[in-house]
TIRO-2110 file (N, C-alpha, C; in Angstrom, 1 decimal):
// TIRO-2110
-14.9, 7.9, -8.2, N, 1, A
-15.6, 6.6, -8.2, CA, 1, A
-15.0, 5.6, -7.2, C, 1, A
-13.7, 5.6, -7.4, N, 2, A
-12.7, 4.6, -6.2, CA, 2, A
-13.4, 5.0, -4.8, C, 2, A
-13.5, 6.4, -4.8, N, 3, A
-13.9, 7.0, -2.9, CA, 3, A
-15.0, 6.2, -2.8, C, 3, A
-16.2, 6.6, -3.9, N, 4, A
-17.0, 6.4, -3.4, CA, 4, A
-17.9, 5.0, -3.3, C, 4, A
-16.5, 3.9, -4.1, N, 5, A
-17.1, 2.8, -3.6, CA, 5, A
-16.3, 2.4, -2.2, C, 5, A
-15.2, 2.5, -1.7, N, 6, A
-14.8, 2.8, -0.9, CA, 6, A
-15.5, 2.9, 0.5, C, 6, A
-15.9, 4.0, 0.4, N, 7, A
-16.6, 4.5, 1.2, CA, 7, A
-18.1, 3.6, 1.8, C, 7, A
-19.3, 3.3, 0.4, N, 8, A
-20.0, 2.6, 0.2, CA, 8, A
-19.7, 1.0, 0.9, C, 8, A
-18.3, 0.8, 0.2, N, 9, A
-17.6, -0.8, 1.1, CA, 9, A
-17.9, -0.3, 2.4, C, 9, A
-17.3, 0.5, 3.3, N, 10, A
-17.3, 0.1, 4.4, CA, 10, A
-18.5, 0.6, 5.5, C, 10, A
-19.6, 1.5, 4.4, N, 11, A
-20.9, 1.3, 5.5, CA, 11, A
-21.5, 0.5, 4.9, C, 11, A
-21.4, -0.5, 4.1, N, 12, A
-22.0, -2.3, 3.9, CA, 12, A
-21.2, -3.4, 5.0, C, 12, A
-19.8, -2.7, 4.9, N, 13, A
-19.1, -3.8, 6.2, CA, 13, A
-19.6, -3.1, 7.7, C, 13, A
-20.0, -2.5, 7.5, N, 14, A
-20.1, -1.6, 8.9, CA, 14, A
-21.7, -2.2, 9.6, C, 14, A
-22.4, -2.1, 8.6, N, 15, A
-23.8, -2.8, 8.6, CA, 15, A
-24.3, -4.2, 9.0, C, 15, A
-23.3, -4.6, 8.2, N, 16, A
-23.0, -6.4, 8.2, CA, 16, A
-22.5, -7.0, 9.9, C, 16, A
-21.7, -6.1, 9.9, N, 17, A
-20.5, -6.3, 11.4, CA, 17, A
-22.0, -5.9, 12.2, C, 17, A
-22.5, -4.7, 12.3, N, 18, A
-23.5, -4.2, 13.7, CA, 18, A
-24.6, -6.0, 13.4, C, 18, A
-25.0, -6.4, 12.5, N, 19, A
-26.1, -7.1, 12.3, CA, 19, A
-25.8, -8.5, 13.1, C, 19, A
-24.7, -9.0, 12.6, N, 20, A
-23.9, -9.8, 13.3, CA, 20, A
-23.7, -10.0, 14.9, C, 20, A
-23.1, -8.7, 15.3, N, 21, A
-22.9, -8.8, 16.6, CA, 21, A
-24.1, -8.8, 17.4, C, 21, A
-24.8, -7.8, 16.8, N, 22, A
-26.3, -7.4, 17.8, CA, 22, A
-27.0, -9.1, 17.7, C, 22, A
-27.2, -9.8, 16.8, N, 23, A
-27.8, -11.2, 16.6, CA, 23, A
-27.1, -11.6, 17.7, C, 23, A
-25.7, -12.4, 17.7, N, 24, A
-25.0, -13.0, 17.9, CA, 24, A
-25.4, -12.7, 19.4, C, 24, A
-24.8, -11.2, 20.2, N, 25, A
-24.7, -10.7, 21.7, CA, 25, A
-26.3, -11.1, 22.3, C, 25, A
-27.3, -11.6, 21.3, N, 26, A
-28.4, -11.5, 22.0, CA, 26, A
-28.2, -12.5, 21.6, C, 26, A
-28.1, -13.8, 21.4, N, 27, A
-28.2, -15.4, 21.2, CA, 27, A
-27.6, -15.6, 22.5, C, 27, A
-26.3, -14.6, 22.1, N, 28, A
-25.1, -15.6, 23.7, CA, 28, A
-25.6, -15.4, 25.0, C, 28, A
-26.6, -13.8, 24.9, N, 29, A
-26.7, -13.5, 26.4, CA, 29, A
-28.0, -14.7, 26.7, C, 29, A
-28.7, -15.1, 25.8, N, 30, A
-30.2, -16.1, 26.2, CA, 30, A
-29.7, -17.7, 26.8, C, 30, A
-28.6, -17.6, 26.1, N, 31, A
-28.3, -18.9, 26.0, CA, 31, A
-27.5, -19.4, 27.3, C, 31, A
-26.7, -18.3, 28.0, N, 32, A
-26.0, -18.2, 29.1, CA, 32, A
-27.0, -17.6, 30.4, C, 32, A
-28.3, -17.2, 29.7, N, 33, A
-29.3, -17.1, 31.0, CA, 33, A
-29.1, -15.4, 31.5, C, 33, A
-28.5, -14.6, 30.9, N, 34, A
-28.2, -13.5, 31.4, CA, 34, A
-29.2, -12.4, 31.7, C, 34, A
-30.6, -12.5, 30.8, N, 35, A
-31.4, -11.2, 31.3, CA, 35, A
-32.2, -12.0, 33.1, C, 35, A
-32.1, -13.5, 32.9, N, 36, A
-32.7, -13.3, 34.6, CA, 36, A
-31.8, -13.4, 35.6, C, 36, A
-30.6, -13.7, 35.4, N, 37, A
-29.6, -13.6, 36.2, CA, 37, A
-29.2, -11.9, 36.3, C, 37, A
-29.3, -11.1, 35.4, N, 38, A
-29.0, -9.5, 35.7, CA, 38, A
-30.4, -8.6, 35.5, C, 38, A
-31.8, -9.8, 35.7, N, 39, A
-32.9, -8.9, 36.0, CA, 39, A
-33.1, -7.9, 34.9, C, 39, A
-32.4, -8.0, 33.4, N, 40, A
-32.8, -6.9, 32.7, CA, 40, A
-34.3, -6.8, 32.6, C, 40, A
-35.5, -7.6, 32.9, N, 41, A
-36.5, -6.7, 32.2, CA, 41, A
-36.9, -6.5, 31.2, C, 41, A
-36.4, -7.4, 29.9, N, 42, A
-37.0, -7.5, 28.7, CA, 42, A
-38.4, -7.6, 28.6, C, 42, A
-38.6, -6.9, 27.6, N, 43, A
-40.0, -6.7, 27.4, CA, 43, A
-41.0, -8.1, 26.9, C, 43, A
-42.4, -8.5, 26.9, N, 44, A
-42.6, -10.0, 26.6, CA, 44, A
-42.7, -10.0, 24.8, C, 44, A
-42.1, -10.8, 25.0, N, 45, A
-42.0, -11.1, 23.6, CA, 45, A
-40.6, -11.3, 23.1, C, 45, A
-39.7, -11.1, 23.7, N, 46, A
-38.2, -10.8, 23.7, CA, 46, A
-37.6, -11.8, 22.9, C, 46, A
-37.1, -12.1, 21.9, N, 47, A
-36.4, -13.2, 21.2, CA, 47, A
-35.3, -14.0, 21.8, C, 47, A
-35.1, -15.2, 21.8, N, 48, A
-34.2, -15.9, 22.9, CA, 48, A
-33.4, -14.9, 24.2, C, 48, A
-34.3, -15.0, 25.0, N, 49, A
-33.7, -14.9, 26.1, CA, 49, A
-33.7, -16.0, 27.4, C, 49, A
-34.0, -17.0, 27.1, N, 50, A
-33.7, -18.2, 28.1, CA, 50, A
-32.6, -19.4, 27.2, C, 50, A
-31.5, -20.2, 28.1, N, 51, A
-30.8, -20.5, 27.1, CA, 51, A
-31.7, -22.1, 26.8, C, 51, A
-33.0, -22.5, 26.6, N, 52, A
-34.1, -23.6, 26.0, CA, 52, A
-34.4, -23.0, 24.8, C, 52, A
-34.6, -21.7, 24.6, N, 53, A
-35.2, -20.7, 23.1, CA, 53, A
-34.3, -21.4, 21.8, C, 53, A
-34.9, -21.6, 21.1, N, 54, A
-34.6, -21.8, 19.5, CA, 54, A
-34.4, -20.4, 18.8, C, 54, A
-33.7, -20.7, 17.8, N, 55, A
-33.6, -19.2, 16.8, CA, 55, A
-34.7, -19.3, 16.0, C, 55, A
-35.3, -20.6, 15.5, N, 56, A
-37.0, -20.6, 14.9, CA, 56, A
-37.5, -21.0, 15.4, C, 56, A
-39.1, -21.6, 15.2, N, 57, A
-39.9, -22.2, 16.3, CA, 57, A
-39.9, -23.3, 15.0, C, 57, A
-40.9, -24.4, 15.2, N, 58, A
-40.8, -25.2, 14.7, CA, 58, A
-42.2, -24.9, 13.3, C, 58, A
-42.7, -23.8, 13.9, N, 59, A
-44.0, -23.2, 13.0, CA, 59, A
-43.4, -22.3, 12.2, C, 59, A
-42.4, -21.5, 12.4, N, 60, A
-41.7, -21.0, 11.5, CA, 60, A
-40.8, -21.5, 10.6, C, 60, A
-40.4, -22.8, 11.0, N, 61, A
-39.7, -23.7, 10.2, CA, 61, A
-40.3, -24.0, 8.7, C, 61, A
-41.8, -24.7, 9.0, N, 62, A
-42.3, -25.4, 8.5, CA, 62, A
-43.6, -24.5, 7.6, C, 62, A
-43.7, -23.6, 7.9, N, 63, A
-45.2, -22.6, 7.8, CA, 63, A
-45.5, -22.4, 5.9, C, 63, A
-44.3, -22.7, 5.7, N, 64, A
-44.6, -22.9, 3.8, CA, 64, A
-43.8, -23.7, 3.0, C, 64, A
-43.3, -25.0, 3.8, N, 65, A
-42.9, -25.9, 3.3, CA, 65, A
-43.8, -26.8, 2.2, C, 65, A
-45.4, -26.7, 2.6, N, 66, A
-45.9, -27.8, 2.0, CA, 66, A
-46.3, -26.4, 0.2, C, 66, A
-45.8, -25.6, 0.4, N, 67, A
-46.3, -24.9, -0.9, CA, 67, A
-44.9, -25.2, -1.9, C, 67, A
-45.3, -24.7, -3.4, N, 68, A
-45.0, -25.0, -4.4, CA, 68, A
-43.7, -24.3, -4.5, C, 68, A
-43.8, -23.2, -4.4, N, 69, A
-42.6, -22.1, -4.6, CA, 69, A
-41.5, -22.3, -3.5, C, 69, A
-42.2, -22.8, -2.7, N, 70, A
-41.1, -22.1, -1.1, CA, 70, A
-39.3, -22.3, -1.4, C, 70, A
-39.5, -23.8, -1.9, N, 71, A
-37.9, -24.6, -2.3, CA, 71, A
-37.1, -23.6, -3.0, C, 71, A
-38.4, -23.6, -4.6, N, 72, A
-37.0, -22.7, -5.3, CA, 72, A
-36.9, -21.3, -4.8, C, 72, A
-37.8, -20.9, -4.6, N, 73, A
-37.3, -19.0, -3.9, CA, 73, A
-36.4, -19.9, -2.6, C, 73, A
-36.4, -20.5, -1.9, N, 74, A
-34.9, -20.3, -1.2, CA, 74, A
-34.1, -20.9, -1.6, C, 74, A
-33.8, -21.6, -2.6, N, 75, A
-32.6, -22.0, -3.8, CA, 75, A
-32.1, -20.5, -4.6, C, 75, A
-33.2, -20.1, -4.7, N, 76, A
-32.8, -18.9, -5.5, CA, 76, A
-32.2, -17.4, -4.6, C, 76, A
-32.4, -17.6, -3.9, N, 77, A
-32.4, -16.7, -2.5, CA, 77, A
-30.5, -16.8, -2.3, C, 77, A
-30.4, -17.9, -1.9, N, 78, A
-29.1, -18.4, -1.6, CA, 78, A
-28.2, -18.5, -3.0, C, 78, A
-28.7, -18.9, -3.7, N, 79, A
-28.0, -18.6, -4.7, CA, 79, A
-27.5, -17.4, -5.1, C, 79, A
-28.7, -16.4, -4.9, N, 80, A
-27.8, -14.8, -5.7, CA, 80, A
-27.3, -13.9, -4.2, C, 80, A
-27.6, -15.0, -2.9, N, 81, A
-26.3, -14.1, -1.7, CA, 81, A
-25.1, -15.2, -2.1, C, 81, A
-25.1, -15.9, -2.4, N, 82, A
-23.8, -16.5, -2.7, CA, 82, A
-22.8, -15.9, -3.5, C, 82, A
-23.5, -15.4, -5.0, N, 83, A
-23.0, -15.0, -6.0, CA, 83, A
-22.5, -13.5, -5.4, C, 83, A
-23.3, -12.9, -4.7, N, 84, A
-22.9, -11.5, -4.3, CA, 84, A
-21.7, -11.4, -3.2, C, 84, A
-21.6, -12.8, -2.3, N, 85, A
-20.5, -12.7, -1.8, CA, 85, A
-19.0, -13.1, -2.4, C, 85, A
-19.5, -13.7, -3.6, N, 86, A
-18.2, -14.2, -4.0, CA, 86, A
-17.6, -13.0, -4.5, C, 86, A
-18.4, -12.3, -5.3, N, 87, A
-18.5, -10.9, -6.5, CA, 87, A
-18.0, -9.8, -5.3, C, 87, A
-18.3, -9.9, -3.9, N, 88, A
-17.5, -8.7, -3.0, CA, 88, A
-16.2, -9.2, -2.8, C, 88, A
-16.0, -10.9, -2.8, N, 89, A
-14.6, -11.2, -2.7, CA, 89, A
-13.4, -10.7, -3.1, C, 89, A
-14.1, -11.1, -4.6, N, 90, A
-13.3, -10.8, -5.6, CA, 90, A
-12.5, -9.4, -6.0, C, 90, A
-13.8, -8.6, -5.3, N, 91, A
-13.6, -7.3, -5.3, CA, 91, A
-12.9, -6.7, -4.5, C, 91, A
-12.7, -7.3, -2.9, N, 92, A
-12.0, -7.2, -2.4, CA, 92, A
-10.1, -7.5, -2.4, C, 92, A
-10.4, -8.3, -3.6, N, 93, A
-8.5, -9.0, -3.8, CA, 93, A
-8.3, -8.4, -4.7, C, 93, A
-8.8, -7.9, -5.8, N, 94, A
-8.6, -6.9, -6.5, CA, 94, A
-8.1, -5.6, -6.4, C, 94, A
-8.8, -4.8, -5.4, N, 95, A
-8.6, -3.3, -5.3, CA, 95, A
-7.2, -3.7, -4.6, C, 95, A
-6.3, -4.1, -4.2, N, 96, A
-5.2, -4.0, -4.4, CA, 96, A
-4.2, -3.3, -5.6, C, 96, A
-4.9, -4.0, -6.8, N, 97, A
-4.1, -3.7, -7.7, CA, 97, A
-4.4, -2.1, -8.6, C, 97, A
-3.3, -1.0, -8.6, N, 98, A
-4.4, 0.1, -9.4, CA, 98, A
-4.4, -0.1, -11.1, C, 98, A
-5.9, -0.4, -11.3, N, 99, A
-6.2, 0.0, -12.7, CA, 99, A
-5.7, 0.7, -13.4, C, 99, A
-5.8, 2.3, -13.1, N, 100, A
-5.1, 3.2, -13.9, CA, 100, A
-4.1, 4.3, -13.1, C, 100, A
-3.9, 5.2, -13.9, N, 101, A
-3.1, 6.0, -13.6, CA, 101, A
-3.5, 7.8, -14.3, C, 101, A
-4.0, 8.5, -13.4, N, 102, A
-4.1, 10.2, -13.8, CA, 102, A
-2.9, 10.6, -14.6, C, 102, A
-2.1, 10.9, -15.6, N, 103, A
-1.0, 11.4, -16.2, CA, 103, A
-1.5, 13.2, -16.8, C, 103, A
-0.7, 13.5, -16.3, N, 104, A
-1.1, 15.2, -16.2, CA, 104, A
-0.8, 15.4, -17.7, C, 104, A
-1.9, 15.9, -18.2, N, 105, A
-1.8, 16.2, -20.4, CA, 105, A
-1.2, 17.7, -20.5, C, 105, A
-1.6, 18.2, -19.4, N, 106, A
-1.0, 19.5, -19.7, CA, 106, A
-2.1, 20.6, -20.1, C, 106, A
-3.6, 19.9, -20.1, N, 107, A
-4.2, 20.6, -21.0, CA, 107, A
-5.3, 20.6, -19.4, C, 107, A
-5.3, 20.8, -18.8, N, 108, A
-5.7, 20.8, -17.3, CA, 108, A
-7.4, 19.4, -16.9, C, 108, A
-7.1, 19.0, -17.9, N, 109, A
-7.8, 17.7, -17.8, CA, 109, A
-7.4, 16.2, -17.5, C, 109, A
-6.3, 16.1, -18.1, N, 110, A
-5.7, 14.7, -17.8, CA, 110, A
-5.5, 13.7, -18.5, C, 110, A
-5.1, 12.8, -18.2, N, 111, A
-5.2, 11.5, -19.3, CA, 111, A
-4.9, 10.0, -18.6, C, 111, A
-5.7, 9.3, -18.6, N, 112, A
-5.6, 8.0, -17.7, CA, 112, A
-4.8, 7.0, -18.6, C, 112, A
-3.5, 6.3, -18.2, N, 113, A
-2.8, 5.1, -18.1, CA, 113, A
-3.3, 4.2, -17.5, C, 113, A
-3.2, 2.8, -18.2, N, 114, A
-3.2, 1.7, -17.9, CA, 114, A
-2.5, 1.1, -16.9, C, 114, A
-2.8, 0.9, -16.0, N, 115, A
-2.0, 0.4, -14.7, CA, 115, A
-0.8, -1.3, -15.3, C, 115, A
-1.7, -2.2, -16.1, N, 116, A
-1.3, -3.1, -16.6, CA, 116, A
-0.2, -2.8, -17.6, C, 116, A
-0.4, -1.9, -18.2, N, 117, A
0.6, -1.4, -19.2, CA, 117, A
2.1, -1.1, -18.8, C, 117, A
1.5, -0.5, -17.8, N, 118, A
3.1, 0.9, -16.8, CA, 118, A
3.8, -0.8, -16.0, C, 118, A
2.9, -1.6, -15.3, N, 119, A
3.5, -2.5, -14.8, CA, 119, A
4.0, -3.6, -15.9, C, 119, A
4.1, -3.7, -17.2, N, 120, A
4.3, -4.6, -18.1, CA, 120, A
6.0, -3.8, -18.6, C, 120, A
5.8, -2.6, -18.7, N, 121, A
6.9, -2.1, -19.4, CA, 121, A
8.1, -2.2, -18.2, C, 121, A
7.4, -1.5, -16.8, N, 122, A
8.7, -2.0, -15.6, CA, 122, A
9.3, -3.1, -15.7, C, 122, A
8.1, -4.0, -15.7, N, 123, A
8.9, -5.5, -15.3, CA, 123, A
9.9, -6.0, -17.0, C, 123, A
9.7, -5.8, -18.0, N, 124, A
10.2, -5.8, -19.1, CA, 124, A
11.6, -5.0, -19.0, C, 124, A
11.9, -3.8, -18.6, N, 125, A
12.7, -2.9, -18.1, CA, 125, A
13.9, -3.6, -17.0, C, 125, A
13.2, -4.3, -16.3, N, 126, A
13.8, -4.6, -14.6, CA, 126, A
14.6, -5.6, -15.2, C, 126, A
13.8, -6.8, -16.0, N, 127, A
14.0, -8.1, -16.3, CA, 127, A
15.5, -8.1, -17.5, C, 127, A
15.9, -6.5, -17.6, N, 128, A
16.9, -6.5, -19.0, CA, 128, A
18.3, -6.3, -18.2, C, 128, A
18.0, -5.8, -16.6, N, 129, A
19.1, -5.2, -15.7, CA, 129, A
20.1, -6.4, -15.3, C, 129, A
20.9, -5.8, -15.5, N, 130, A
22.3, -7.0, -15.3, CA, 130, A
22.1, -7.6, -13.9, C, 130, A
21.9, -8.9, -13.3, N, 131, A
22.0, -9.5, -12.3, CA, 131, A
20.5, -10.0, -12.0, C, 131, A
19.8, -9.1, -12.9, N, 132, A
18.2, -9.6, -12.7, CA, 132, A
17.6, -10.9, -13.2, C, 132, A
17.1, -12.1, -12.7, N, 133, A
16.5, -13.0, -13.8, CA, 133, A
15.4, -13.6, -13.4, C, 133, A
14.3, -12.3, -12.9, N, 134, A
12.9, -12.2, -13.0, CA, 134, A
12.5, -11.1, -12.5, C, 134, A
11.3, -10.3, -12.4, N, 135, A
10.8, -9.3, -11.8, CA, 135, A
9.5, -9.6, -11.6, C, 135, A
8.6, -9.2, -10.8, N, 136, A
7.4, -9.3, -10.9, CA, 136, A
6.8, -7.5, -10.1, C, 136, A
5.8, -7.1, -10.8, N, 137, A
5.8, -5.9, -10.3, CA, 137, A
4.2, -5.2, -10.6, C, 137, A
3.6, -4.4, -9.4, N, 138, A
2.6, -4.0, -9.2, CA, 138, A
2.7, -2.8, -9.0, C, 138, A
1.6, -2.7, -9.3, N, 139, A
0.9, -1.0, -8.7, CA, 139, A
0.3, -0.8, -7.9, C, 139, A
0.3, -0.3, -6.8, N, 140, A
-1.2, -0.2, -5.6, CA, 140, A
-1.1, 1.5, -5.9, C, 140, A
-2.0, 1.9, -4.7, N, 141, A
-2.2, 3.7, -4.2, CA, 141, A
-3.3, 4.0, -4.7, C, 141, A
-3.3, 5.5, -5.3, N, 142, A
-4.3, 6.2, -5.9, CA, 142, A
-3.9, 6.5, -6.9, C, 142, A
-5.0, 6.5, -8.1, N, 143, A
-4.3, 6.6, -9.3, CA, 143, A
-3.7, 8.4, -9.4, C, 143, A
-3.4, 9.2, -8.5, N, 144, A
-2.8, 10.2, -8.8, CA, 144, A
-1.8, 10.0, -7.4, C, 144, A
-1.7, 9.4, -6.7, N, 145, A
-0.5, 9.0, -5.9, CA, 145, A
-0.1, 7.4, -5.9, C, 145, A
0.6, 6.4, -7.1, N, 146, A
0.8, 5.5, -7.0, CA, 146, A
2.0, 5.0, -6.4, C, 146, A
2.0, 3.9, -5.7, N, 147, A
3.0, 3.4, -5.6, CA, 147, A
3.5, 2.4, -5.7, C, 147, A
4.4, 1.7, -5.7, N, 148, A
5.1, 0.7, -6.8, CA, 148, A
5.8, -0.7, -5.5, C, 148, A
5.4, -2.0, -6.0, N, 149, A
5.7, -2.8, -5.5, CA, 149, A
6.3, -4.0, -6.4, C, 149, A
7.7, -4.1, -6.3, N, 150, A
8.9, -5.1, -7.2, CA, 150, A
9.0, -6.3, -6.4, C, 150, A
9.3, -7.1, -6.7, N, 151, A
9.9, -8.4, -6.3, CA, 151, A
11.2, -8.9, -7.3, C, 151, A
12.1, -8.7, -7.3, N, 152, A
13.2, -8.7, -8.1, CA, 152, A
13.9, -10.2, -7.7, C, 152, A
14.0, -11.4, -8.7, N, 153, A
15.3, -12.6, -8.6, CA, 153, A
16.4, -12.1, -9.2, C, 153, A
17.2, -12.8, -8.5, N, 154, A
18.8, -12.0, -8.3, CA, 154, A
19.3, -13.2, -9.1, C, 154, A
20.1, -13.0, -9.7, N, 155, A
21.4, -14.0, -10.3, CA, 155, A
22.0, -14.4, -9.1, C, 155, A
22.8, -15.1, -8.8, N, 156, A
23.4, -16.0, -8.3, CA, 156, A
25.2, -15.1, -8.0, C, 156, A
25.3, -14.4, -8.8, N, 157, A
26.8, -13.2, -8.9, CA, 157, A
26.4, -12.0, -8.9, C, 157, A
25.0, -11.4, -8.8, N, 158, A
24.5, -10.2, -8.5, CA, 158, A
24.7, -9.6, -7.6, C, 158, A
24.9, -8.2, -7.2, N, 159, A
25.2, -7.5, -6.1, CA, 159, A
24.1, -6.9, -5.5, C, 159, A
22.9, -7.3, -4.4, N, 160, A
21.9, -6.4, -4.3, CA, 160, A
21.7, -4.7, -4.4, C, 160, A
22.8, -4.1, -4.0, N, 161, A
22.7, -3.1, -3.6, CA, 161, A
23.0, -2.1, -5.0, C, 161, A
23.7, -2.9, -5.9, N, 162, A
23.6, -2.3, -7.4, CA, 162, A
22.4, -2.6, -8.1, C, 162, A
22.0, -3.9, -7.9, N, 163, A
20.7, -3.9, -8.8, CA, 163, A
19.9, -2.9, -8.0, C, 163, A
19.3, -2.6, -6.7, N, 164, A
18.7, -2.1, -6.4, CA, 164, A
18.2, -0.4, -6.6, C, 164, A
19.8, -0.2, -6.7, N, 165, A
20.6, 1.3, -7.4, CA, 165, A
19.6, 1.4, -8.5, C, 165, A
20.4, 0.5, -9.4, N, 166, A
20.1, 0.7, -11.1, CA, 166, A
18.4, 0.5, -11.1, C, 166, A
17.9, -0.6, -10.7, N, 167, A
16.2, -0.2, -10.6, CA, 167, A
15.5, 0.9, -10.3, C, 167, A
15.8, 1.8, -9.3, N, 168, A
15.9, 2.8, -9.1, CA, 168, A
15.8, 3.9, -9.8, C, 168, A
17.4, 3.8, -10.3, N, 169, A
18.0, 5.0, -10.9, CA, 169, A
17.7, 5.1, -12.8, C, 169, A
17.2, 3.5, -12.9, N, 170, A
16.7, 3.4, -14.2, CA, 170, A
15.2, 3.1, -14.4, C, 170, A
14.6, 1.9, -14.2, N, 171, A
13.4, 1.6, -14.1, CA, 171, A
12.5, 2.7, -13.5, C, 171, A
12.2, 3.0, -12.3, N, 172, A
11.4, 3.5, -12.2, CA, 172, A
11.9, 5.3, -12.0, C, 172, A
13.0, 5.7, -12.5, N, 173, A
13.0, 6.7, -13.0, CA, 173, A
12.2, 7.0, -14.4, C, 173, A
12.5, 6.3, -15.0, N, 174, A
12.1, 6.1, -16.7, CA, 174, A
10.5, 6.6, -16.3, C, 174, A
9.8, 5.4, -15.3, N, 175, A
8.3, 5.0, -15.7, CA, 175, A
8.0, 6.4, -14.8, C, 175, A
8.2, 6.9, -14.0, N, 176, A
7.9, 7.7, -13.2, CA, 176, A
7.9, 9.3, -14.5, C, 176, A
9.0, 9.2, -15.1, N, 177, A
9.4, 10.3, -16.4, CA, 177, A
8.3, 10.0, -17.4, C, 177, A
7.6, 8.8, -17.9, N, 178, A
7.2, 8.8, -18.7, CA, 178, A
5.7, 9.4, -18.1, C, 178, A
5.4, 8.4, -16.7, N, 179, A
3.9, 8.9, -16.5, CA, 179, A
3.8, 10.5, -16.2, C, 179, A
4.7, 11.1, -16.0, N, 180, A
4.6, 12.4, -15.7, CA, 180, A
4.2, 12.9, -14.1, C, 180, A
5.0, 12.0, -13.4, N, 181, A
4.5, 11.5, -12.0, CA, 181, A
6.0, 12.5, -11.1, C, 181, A
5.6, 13.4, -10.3, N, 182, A
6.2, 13.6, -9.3, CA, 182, A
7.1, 12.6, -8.8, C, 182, A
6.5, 11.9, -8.3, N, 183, A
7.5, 10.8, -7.6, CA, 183, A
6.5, 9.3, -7.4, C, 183, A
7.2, 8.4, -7.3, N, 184, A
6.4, 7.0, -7.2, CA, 184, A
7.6, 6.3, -6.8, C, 184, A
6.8, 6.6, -5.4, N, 185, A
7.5, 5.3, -4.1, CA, 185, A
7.6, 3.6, -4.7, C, 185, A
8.8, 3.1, -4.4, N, 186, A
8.9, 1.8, -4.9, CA, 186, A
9.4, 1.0, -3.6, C, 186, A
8.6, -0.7, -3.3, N, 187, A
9.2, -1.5, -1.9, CA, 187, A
9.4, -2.4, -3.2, C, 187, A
10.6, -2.5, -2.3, N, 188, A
11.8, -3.8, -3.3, CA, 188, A
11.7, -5.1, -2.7, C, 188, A
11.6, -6.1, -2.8, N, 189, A
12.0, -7.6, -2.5, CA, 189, A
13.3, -8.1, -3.4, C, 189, A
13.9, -8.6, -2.6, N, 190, A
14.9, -9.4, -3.5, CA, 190, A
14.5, -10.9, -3.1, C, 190, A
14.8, -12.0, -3.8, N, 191, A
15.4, -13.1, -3.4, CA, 191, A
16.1, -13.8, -4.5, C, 191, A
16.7, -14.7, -3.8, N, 192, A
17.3, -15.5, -4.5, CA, 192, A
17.4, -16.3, -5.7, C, 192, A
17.9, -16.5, -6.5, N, 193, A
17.2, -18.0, -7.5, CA, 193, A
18.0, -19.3, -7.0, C, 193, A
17.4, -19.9, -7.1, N, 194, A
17.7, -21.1, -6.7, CA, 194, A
17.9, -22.5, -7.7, C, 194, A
19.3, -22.3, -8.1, N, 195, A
19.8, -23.4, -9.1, CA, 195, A
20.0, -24.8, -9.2, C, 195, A
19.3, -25.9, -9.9, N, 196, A
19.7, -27.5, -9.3, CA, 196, A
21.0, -27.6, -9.3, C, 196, A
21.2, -28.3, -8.5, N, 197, A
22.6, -28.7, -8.6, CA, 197, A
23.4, -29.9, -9.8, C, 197, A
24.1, -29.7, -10.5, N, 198, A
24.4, -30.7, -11.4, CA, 198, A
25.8, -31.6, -11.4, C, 198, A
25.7, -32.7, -11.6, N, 199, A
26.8, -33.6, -11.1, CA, 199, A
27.9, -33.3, -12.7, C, 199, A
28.9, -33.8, -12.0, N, 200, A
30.0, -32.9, -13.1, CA, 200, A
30.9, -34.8, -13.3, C, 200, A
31.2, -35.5, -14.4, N, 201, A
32.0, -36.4, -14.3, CA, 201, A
33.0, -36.5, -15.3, C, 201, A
END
C-alpha cells in the first residue's frame, strides 16, 4: 500500500510539474516575443505568443458571470482544490513518520506493531539512562527495514560517548529484540540542557 501510494505521489507530482512548466515555458516564450524572433511557425490560433496576449480574453472572463451558479461552482471549485492541497500536505509531513512495523510471528504471515508504541517505549527506556534528561525519538524506513532517529538531552555531568554506548547497547537493543528485527539503524543527536543560572547569597 506504502509503494503504491508512493508511486501514485509521484506520477501526480510528475503531472503537476510537466503542466506547470509547459503553461509557464509558453507564457515566457509569448511574452519575451520568441516564436517571431526564432520564426517558429506556430500554427493560427496559438495561445500567447506575442508578449500584448492575455491568459484570458475578456469574453472569457466574463461569458457566465451574469448567471446564477457561476460564483458558487467557483467558490466551490477552489474550495475542494484547496482542501485537497492541504490533505497532500499533510500527507506529505507525515510519511516521514512509520506507522507500523512487520514483526516476524513465526507463523509465515506476520504481525504488525505500532510505530507509536515501539517509539513510546524507546523514549521511556532512553529517558531512565543515567545522564539522560529527555529523549525524543522516531521511526522512519519501511515497515520491514526501519530505522530509528533519537535526539537525546544530556545532563550537564554526562559523558556522550557512554550515554551513546548504553542507548545502544540497551535501548535499542531491547526494542530491536522485542520487534524481532534483524537490525535497526539508529542517528543519535545529542545536545545540551541548558540550566538558568541562580544567584547564590
Amino acid at each position: 500500500m506504502r509503494t503504491v501510494r508512493r508511486g501514485t505521489n509521484r506520477v501526480l507530482l510528475g503531472l503537476a510539474g510537466a503542466v506547470l512548466l509547459g503553461t509557464g515555458g509558453t507564457v515566457l516564450m509569448g511574452g519575451l516575443d520568441l516564436p517571431v524572433k526564432w520564426h517558429l511557425g506556430l500554427p493560427a490560433g496559438w495561445p500567447w505568443t506575442r508578449p500584448g496576449d492575455v491568459l484570458l480574453s475578456a469574453h472569457d472572463r466574463t461569458r457566465w458571470t451574469d448567471r446564477g451558479w457561476w460564483w458558487p461552482v467557483v467558490i466551490a471549485v477552489l474550495a475542494v482544490l484547496v482542501l485537497l492541497l492541504l490533505w497532500w500536505l499533510v500527507t506529505q509531513l507525515r510519511r516521514h513518520r512509520l506507522d507500523e512495523i512487520l514483526v516476524d510471528s513465526g507463523d509465515g504471515e506476520g504481525a504488525l506493531l505500532r510505530g507509536r508504541a515501539l517509539e513510546g517505549v524507546l523514549a521511556a527506556e532512553t529517558k531512565a539512562l543515567e545522564g539522560v534528561d529527555g529523549a525524543a525519538v522516531l521511526l522512519t524506513g519501511r515497515r520491514t527495514e526501519p530505522r530509528l532517529r533519537a535526539v537525546l538531552a544530556l545532563a550537564p555531568h554526562a559523558d556522550p560517548g557512554t550515554v551513546v554506548r548504553r542507548f545502544a547497547d540497551e535501548a535499542v537493543t531491547h526494542a530491536r529484540g522485542s520487534a524481532g528485527l534483524e537490525r535497526l539503524p539508529a542517528q543519535v543527536r545529542l545536545r545540551g540542557v541548558r540550566h538558568r543560572a541562580e544567584r547564590v547569597t
